[in-house]
C-alpha positions, -999 to +999 in steps of 0.1 A: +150+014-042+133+010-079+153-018-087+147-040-056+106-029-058+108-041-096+130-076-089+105-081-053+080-081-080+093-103-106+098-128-079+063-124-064+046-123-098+071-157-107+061-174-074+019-167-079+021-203-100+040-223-076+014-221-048-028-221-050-031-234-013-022-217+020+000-235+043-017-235+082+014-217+087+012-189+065-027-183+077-017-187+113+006-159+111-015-133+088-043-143+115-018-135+145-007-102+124-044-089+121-046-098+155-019-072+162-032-050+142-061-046+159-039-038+194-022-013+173+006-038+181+032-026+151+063-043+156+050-075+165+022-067+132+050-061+113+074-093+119+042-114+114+034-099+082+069-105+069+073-136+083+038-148+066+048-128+027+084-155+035+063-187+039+049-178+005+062-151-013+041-162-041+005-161-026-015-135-047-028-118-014+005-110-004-008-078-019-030-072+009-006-084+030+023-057+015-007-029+017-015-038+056+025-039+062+027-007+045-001+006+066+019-012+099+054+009+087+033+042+082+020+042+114+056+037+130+068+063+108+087+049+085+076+063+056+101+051+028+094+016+038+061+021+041+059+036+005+082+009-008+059-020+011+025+000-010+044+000-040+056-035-045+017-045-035+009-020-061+035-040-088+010-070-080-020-054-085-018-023-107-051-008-101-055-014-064-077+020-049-064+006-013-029+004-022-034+043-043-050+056-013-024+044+016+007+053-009-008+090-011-008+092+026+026+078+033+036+107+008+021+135+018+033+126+057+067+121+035+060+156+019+061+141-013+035+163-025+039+155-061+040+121-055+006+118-037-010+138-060-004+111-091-015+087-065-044+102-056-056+114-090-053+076-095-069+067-069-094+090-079-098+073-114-107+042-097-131+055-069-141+092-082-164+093-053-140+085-020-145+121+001-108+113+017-091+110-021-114+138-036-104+163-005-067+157-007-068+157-045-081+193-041-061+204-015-031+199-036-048+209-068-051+244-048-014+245-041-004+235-073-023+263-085-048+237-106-082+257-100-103+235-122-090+204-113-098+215-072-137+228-082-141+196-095-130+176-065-150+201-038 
């Protein structure tokens, strides 16, 4: 899974030159996507979304686009694509708080405790004063037995 996250990358961070402009396809279907969204539609959301990153892989909000299909996958349960879909976003933009946030929460439903708890202490870097991220972070802190790391958080 770490390879094809770091090649999905390469090729998204290769395409970003080729294309500044949006195709009336490509916004069409993001448009139709967030439209489906909003119904809580996922499996048309998620076609849409994929079929919109394929027009133009290399469009730099393909980001947000891989962060809303990873929250699409997350709320049909599949978590490892959903974590896969946050982390190739996060490849494209390193020190995205969204993309932090929704990868900690497709973890921990994953019960990849450890896992979240990087993401969220990153997450935390980035926005120290987001309730959700702080409560989590302390949560875990707790479990992991961390003390002073959870008193800060509460």
């Amino acid at each position: 899974m770490k390879k094809l996250v770091v090649v999905l990358a390469i090729l998204l961070n290769f395409g970003l030159s080729l294309s500044a402009q949006y195709s009336e396809e490509y916004l069409e279907k993001v448009d139709s996507a967030d439209y489906y969204i909003k119904q809580k539609n996922w499996v048309d959301a998620e076609r849409l979304l994929k079929e919109a990153m394929r027009i133009e892989p290399g469009n730099i909000n393909n980001s947000l686009l891989f962060s809303n299909l990873g929250i699409v996958l997350h709320n049909q349960n599949k978590l490892d694509q959903a974590i896969e879909s946050f982390t190739v976003g996060l490849a494209m933009t390193p020190n995205s708080f969204v993309l932090y946030k929704n990868r900690a929460a497709a973890y921990i439903d994953a019960g990849m405790i450890n896992e979240a708890y990087e993401d969220l202490t990153s997450a935390y870097h980035i926005e120290p004063k987001d309730l959700w991220v702080r409560s989590y972070h302390g949560l875990i802190a707790i479990e992991k037995g961390e003390l002073q790391a959870a008193r800060n958080d509460f």
